[in-house]
C-alpha positions as CSV (number, residue, x, y, z in Angstrom):
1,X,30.2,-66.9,25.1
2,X,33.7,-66.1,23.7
3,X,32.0,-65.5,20.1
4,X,29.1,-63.1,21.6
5,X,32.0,-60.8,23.2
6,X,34.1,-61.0,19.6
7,X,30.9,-60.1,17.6
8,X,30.3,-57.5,20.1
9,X,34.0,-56.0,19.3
10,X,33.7,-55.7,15.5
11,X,30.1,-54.3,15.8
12,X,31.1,-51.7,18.2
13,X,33.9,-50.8,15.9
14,X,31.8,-51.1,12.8
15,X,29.7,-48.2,14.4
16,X,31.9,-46.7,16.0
17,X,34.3,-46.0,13.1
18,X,32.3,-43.2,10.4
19,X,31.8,-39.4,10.2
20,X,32.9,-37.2,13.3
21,X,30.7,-34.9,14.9
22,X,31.7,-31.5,14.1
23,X,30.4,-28.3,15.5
24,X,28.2,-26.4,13.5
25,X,29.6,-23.4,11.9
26,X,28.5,-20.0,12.4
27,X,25.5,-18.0,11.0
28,X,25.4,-15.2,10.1
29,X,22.2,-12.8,9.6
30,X,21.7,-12.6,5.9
31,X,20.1,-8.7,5.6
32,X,19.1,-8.3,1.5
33,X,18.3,-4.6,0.9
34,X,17.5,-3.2,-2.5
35,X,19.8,-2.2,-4.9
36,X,19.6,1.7,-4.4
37,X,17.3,3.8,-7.0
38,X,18.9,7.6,-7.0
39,X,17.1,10.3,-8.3
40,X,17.9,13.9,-8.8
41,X,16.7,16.0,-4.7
42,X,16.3,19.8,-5.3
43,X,14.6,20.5,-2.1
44,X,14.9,24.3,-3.4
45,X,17.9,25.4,-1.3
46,X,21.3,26.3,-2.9
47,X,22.4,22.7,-3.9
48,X,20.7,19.3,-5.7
49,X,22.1,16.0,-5.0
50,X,20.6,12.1,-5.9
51,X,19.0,10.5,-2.9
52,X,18.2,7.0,-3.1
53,X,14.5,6.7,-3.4
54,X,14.3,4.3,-0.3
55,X,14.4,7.7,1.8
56,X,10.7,7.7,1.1
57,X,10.1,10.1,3.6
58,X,11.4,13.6,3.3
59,X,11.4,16.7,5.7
60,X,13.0,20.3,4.4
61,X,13.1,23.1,7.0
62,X,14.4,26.8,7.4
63,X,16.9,26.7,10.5
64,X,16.9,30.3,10.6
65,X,15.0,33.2,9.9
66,X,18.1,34.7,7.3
67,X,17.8,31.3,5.3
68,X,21.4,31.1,6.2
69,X,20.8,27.7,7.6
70,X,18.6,24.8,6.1
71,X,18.2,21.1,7.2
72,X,16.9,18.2,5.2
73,X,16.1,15.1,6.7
74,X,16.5,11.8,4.6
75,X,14.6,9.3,6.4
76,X,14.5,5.7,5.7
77,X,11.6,3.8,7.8
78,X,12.8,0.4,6.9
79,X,15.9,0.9,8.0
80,X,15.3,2.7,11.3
81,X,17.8,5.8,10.0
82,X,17.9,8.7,9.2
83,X,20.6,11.2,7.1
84,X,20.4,14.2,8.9
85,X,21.7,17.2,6.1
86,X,22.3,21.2,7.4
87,X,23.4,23.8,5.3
88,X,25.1,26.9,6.1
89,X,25.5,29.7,3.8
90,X,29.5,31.0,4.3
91,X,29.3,35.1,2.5
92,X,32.4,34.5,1.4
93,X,34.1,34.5,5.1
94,X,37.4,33.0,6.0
95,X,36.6,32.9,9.4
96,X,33.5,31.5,9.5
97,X,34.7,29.0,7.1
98,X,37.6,28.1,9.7
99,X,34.5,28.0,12.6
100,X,31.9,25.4,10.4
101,X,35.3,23.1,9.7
102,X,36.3,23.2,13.7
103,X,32.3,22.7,14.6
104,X,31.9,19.8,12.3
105,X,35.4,18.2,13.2
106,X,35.0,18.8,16.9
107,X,31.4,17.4,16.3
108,X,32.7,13.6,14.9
109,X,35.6,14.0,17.6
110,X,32.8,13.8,20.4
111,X,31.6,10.4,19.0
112,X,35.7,9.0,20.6
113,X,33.9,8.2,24.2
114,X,32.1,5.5,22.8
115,X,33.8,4.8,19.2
116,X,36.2,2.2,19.1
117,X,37.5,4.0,15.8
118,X,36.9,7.1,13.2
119,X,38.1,6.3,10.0
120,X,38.2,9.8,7.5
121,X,37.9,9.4,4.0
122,X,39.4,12.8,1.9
123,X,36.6,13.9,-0.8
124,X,37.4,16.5,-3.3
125,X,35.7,16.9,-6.3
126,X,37.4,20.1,-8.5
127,X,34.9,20.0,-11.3
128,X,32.2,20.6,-9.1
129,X,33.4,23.0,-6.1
130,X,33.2,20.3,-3.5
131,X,35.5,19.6,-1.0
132,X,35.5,17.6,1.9
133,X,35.8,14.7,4.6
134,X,33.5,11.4,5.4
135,X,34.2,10.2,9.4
136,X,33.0,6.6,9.5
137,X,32.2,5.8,13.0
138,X,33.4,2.4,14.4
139,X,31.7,0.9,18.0
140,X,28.4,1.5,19.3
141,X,28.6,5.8,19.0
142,X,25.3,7.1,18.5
143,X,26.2,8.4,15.0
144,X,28.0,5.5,12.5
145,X,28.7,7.8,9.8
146,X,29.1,12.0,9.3
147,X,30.5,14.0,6.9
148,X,31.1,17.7,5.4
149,X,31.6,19.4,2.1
150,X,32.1,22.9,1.2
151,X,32.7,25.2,-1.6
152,X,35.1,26.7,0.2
153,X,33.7,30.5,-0.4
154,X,30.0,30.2,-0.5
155,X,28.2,26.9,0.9
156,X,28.7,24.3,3.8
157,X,26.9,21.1,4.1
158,X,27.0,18.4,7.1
159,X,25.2,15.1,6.9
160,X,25.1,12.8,10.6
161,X,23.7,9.1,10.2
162,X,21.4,8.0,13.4
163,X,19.6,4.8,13.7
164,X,16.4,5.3,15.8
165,X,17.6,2.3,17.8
166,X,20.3,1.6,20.8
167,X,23.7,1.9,19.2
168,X,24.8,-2.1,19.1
169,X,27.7,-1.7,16.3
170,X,26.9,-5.5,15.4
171,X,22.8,-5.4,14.5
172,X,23.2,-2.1,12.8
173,X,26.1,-2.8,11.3
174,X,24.4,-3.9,7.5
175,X,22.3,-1.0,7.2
176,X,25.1,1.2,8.3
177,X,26.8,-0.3,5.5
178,X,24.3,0.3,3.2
179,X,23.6,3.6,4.2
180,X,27.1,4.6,4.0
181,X,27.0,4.4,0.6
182,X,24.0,7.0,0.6
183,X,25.8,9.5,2.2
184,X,28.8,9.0,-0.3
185,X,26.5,9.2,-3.3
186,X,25.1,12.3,-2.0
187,X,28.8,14.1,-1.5
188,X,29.8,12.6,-5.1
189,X,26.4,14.2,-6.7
190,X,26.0,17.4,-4.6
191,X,25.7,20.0,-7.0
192,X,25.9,23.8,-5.6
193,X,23.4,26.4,-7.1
């Protein structure tokens, strides 16, 4: 009997001795989007930029009857998103100039109700005429990414990111990413006519 309860000892440390359980590590959701393919937009207003050709829908319209305001919209169906672009034409007027900046400032301020931060990038491109600021929107705001870039005397163009979807900063998070670097394509290629 007193060799049945030793054998039982060793074999119950024999097994019992070996590889710990350890917990599982995280996953995390592996999104793989393609490598963006830009190509020269003229969608006949005053400017031409490269849009990545996974915006493979399109939609150009005249805001007003003057042409002094335009809108393209850069949709991307497999991402759920879309790059909403409006133009205004300036004349050459400080003050209006002074009203677009306010608008489109005021406009990523309105995002801080919901937005856990607004990160702004400075953009300024000399050689070209273009000057401006990209607002990347942290939390669950409706928009994750705006921006605006102007001439300074002539032309003003502001871009908003929305995700036909809830705002839940975590699932959108990848293609925000990757869209992100659409919109700062488009400011580093925007050429003004």
């Amino acid at each position: 009997m007193r060799n049945i309860g030793l054998v039982s000892i060793i074999l119950l440390i024999c097994f019992s001795c070996g590889n710990d359980t350890l917990p599982k590590p995280n996953a995390y959701l592996r999104l793989d989007y393609p490598e963006a393919d830009y190509k020269t937009f003229s969608p006949g207003f005053p400017f031409t930029f490269e849009k990545n050709e996974l915006a493979s829908e399109v939609r150009a319209r005249i805001l007003t009857a003057d042409s002094a305001s335009l809108g393209v919209d850069l949709i991307y169906p497999s991402l759920k998103g879309t790059i909403y672009l409006t133009y205004k034409k300036i004349n050459n007027s400080p003050e209006q100039l002074r009203n677009l900046l306010r608008d489109a400032q005021g406009f990523t301020q309105e995002h801080t109700q919901k937005a856990d931060e607004i990160a702004e990038q400075l953009y300024e491109s000399k050689e070209h005429d273009v000057y401006g600021m990209f607002y990347e929107v942290g939390g669950n705001a409706a928009s994750q990414s705006q921006f605006y870039v102007t001439d300074s005397i002539n032309h003003f163009l502001t871009g908003s990111l929305y995700f036909y979807a809830k705002p839940n900063y975590d699932s959108i998070l990848p293609a925000a990413n990757y869209l992100q670097k659409d919109i700062q394509h488009i400011m580093e290629t925007l050429r003004w006519k």
